[in-house]
C-alpha positions in Angstrom: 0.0 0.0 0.0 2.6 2.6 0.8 4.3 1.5 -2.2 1.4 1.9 -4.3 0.7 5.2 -2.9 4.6 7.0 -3.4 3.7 5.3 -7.0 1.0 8.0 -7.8 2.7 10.3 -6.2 5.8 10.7 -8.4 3.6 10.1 -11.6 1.2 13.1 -10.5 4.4 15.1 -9.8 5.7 14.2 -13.3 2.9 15.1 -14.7 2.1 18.9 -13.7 4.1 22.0 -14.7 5.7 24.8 -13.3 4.4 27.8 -12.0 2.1 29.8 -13.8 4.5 32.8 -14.2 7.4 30.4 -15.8 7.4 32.5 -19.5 4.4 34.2 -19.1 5.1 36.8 -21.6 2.2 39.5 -20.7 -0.5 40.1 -17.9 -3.3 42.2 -17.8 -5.9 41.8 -14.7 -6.7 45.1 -15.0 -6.8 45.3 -11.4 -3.7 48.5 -11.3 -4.7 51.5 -10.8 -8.4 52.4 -11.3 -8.5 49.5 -13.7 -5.9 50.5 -15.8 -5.0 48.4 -19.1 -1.2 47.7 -18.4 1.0 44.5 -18.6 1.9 43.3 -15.0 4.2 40.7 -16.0 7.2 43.1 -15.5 8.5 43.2 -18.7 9.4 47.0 -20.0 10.2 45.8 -23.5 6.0 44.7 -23.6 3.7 48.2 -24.6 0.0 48.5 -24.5 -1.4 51.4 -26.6 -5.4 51.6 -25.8 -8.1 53.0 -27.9 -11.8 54.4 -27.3 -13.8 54.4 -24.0 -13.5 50.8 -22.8 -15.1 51.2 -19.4 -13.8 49.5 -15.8 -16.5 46.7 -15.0 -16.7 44.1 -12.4 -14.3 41.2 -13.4 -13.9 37.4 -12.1 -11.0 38.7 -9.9 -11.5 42.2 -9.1 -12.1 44.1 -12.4 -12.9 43.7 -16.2 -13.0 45.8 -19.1 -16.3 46.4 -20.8 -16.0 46.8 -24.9 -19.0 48.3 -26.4 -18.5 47.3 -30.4 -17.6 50.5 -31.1 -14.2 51.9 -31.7 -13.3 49.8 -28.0 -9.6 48.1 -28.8 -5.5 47.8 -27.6 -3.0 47.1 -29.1 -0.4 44.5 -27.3 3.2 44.7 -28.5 7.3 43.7 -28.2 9.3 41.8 -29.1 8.7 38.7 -26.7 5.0 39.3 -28.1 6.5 38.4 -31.7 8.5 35.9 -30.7 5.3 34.0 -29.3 3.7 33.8 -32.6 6.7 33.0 -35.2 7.9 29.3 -33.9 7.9 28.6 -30.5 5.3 27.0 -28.2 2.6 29.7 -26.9 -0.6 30.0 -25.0 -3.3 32.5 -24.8 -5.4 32.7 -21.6 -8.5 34.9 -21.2 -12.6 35.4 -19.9 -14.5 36.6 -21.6 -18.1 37.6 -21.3 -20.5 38.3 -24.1 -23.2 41.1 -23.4 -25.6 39.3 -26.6 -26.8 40.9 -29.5 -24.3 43.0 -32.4 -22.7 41.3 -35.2 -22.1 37.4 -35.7 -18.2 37.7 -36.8 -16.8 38.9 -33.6 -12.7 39.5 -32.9 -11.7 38.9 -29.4 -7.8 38.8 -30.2 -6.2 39.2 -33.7 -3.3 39.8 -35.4 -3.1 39.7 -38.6 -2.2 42.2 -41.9 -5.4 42.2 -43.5 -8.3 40.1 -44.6 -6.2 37.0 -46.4 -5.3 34.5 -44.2 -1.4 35.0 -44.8 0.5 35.4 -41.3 -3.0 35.5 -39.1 -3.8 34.6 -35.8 -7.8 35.2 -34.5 -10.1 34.5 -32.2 -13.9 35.1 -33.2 -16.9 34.7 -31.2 -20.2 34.6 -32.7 -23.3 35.7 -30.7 -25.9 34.4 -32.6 -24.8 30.8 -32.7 -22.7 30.9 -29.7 -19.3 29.8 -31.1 -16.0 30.5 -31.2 -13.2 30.3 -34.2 -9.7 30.5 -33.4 -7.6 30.9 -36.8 -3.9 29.8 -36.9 -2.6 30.4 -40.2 1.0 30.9 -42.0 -0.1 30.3 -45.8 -2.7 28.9 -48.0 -1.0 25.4 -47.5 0.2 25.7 -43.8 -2.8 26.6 -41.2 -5.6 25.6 -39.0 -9.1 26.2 -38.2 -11.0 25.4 -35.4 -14.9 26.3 -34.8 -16.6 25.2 -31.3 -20.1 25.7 -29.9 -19.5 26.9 -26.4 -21.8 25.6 -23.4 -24.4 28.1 -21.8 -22.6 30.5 -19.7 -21.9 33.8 -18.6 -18.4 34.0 -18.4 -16.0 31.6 -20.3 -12.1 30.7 -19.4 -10.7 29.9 -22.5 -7.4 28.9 -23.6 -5.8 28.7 -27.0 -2.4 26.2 -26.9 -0.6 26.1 -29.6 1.9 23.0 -29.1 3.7 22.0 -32.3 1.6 21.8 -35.6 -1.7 21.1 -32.6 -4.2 23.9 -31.9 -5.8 23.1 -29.1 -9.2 24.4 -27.5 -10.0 25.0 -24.2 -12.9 26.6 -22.8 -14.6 26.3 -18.7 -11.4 23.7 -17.9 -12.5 21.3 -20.7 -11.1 20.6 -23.9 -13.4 21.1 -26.7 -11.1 20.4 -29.7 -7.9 20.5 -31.7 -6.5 20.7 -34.9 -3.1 20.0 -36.4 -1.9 21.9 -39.5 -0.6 20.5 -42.7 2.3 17.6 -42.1 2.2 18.8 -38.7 4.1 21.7 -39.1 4.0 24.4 -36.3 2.4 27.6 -38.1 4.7 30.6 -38.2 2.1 33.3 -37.1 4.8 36.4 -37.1 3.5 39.6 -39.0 4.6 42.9 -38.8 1.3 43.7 -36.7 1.0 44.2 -33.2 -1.6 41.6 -31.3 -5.1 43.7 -31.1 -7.8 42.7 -28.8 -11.2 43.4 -29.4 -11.0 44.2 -33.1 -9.1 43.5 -36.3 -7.3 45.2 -39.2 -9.7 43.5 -41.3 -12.9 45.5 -41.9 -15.3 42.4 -42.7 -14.9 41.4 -39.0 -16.5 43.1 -35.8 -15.3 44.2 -33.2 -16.3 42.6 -29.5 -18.9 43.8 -27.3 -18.6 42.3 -23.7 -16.2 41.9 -21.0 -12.9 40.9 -20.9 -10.7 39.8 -18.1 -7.3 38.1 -16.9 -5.1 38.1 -20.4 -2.3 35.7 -20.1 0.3 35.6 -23.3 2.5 32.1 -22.3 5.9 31.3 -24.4 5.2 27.6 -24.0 2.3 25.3 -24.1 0.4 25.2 -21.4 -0.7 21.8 -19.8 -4.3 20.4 -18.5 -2.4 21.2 -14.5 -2.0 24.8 -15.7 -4.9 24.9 -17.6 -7.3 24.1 -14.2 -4.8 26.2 -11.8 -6.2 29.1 -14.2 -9.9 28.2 -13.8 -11.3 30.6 -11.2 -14.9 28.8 -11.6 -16.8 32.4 -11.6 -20.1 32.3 -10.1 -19.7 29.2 -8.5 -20.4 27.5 -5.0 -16.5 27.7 -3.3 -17.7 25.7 -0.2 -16.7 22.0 -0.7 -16.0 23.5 -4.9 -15.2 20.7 -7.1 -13.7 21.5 -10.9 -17.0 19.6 -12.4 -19.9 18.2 -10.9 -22.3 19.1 -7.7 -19.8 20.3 -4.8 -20.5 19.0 -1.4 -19.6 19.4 2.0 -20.3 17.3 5.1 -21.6 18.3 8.8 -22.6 16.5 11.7 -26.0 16.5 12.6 -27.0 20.0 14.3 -24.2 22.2 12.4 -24.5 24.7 10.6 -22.3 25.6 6.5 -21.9 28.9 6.2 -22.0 29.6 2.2 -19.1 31.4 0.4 -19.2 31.9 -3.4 -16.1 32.9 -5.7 -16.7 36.1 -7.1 -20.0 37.2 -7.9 -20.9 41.0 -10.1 -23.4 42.6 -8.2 -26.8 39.9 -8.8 -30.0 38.5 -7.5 -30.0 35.2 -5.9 -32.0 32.3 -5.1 -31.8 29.4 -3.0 -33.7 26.6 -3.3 -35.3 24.6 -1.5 -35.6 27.3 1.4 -36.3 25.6 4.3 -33.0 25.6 7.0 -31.0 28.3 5.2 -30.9 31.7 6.7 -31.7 34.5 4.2 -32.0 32.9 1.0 -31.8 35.9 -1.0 -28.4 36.5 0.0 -25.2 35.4 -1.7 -23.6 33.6 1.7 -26.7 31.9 3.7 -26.1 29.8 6.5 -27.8 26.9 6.0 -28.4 24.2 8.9 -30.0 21.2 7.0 -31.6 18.2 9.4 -30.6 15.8 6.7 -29.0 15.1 4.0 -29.6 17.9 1.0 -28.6 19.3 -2.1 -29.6 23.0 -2.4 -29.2 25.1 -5.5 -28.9 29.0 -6.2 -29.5 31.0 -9.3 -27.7 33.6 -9.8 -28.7 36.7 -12.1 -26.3 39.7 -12.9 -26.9 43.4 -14.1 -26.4 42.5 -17.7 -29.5 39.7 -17.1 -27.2 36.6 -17.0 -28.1 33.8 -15.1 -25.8 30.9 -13.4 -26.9 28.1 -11.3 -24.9 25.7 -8.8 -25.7 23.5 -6.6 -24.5 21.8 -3.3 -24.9 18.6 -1.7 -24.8 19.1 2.2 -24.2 15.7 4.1 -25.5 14.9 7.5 -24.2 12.9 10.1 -25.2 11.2 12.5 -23.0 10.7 15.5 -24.7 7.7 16.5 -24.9 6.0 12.8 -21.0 6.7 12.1 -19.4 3.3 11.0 -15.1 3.1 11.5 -13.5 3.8 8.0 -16.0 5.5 6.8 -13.8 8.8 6.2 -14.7 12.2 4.5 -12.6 15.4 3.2 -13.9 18.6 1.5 -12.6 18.9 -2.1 -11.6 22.0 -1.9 -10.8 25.0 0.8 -10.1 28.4 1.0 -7.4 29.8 3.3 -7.7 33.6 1.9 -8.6 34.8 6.0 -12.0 36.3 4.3 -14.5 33.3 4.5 -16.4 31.4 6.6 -14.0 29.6 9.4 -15.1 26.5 8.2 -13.3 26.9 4.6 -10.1 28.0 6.3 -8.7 24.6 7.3 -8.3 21.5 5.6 -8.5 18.7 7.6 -10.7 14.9 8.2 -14.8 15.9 8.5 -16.4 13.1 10.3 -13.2 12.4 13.1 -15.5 10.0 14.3 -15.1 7.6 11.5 -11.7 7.7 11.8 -10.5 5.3 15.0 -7.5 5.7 15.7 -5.1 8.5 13.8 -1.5 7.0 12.9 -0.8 10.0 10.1 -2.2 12.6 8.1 0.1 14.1 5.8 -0.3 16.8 2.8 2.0 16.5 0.1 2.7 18.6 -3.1 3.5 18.1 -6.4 7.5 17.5 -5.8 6.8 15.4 -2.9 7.1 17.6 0.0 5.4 16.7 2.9 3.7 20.2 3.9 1.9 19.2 6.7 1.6 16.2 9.1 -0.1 15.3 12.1 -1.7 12.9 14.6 -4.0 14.6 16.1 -7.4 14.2 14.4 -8.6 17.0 15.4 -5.8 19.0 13.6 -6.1 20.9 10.1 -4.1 22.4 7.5 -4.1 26.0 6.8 -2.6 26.3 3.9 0.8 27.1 4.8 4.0 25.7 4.3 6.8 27.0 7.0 4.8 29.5 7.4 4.5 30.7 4.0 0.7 31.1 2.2 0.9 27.9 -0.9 0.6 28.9 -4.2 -3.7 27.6 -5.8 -3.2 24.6 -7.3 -3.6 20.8 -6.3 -2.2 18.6 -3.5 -2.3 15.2 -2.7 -3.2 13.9 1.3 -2.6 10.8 2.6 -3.9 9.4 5.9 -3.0 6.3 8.2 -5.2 4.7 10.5 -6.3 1.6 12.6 -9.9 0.3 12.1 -11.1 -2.6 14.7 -7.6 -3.4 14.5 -6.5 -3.1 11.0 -4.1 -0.6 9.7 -5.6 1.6 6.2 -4.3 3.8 4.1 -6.8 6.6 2.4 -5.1 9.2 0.0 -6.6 11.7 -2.3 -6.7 15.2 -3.4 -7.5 18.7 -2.3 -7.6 22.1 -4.4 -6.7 25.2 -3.0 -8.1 28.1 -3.4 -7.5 31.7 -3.2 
């Protein structure tokens, strides 16, 4: 068992990347001053030149900008810009949020010298039928198309990766296609153009009209570890949040969840059913079920989007606990700004557990961040003394049950 365990360990260390920063060529949160459209990746070489009246809107992490289809547009530029496009490995990473309505051919990112195809990179989203186009192209024999229907939603992660001759497509942290070029051959995209966002040298193609937030211009190909590190899961559940699926949580009977949701624009919200949460109009009820329970909210913004989520909240019963029968949230917060309860990680039902011989966090390399056998203990997220970067970990936990030793690993996503 221990064996089998360090096993998955050094394969799930293999098989995640660095640190989002390694070769990120450009940044822009738009979070700098007032909302301010500058790169943040601390390059001087890297200029932004802005256009029309984009306005500061509410973003999934802090601010957006808000392009109106109209003369709205920068310009991103520099060498280490150009050098993304010509042969190398690179990876765009944006939200976006559509506002409906205007024309169907619109540019979210482009560059490109005119209307034919030579030496074009683009990235179209069309309103009407909901789906996006991303363009890689060097020649008439040497490119790549790749058209997409997105899912319902009111903001979208996507991410471009170009990785050789392959395209790839990734949109909400799933991959919805890819496309290799002719032979394979990696497209050589460099132009004498500067990368525009929001509209295009070419006049037969719109410009955008929505929100756009958290640019990210990578030198190298991002991988699927990135890829969900990146995925902020806007207008989502954060208690007990899992990447896909219903999240869920687990309480002993006669406890209360208090309710945390990643960022939210200002919105109405509804929780259903209603019965043992505490103001169910409110983003953050708490919510003392009597059994078990999945409750869902909907979630409407200014711009008359709506999201739903939902959450399963699990009940225990002291009294009904059988040994082994161990549970961990999915997921936990340790920003100092939500409920205590999504501070910590650490075992739910301690009841279940026996008797404690280890519980130990581990990260991607290996390192053991965290152990303990106390049952009682959690982790907060720390790592000698030091806040860990979001991203994945693995936990593993020893234990005697009616006199047999087990072993119970798994994974935990943190959050900030």
């Amino acid at each position: 068992m221990r064996f089998h365990f360090l096993a998955i360990a050094v394969l799930f260390s293999l098989s995640l990347h660095a640190q989002l920063d390694e070769k990120l060529v450009t940044l822009l949160s738009f979070n700098k001053n007032g909302c301010e459209i500058v790169d943040e990746a601390g390059d001087p070489a890297i200029q932004v030149f802005a256009a029309g009246d984009s306005i500061c809107g509410c973003g999934v992490a802090g601010n957006s900008r808000y392009f109106d289809g109209d003369d709205d547009w920068f310009y991103l530029f520099g060498q280490r810009v150009e050098d993304a496009f010509s042969t190398i490995d690179f990876s765009l990473s944006f939200y976006f949020k559509p506002t409906g309505g205007g024309a169907a051919n619109q540019v979210l990112f482009s560059k490109k010298v005119d209307c034919t195809g030579q030496k074009a990179f683009a990235v179209r989203y069309n309103p009407i039928t909901r789906t996006m186009n991303v363009e890689v192209s060097e020649s008439a024999t040497i490119s790549a198309s790749l058209s997409r229907t997105l899912p319902i939603s009111c903001w979208y992660h996507v991410v471009v990766v170009r990785k050789g001759g392959l395209t790839q497509l990734y949109v909400n942290n799933v991959k919805l296609g890819e496309v290799n070029a002719q032979n394979s051959v990696r497209v050589n995209m460099a132009n004498s153009e500067p990368l525009t966002i929001g509209s295009s040298d070419c006049s037969a193609e719109a410009q955008y009209e929505g929100y756009l937030d958290e640019i990210r211009l990578y030198g190298r190909a991002l991988g699927i570890q990135d890829i969900a590190d990146l995925y902020l899961s806007p207008n989502q559940i954060a208690t007990g949040l899992k990447p896909t699926g219903v999240n869920d949580t687990s309480i002993f009977l006669g406890e209360s969840v208090p309710i945390e949701l990643t960022q939210v624009c200002p919105s109405t919200f509804l929780w259903s059913p209603t019965n043992d949460v505490v103001s169910p109009n409110q983003p953050d009820p708490v919510i003392t079920p009597d059994q078990t329970t999945t409750y869902s909210i909907e979630i409407v913004d200014t711009d008359n989007c709506t999201s739903y989520d939902s959450i399963r909240i699990i009940v225990f019963d002291i009294n009904n606990i059988q040994c082994g029968d161990i549970l961990l949230p999915s997921a936990f917060t340790p920003n100092g700004d939500g409920p205590a309860s999504n501070e910590k990680f650490g075992i739910s039902n301690i009841f279940a557990v026996g008797e404690l011989i280890s519980f130990e966090i581990i990260d991607r390399w290996g390192n053991i961040l965290f152990t303990t056998n106390n049952v009682r203990e959690r982790w907060d997220g720390n790592y000698k003394g030091q806040p860990v970067n979001p991203g994945v970990f693995l936990y593993k936990i020893r234990y005697n049950c009616e006199g047999q030793e087990n072993i119970k690993s798994g994974s935990v996503t943190v959050l900030r």
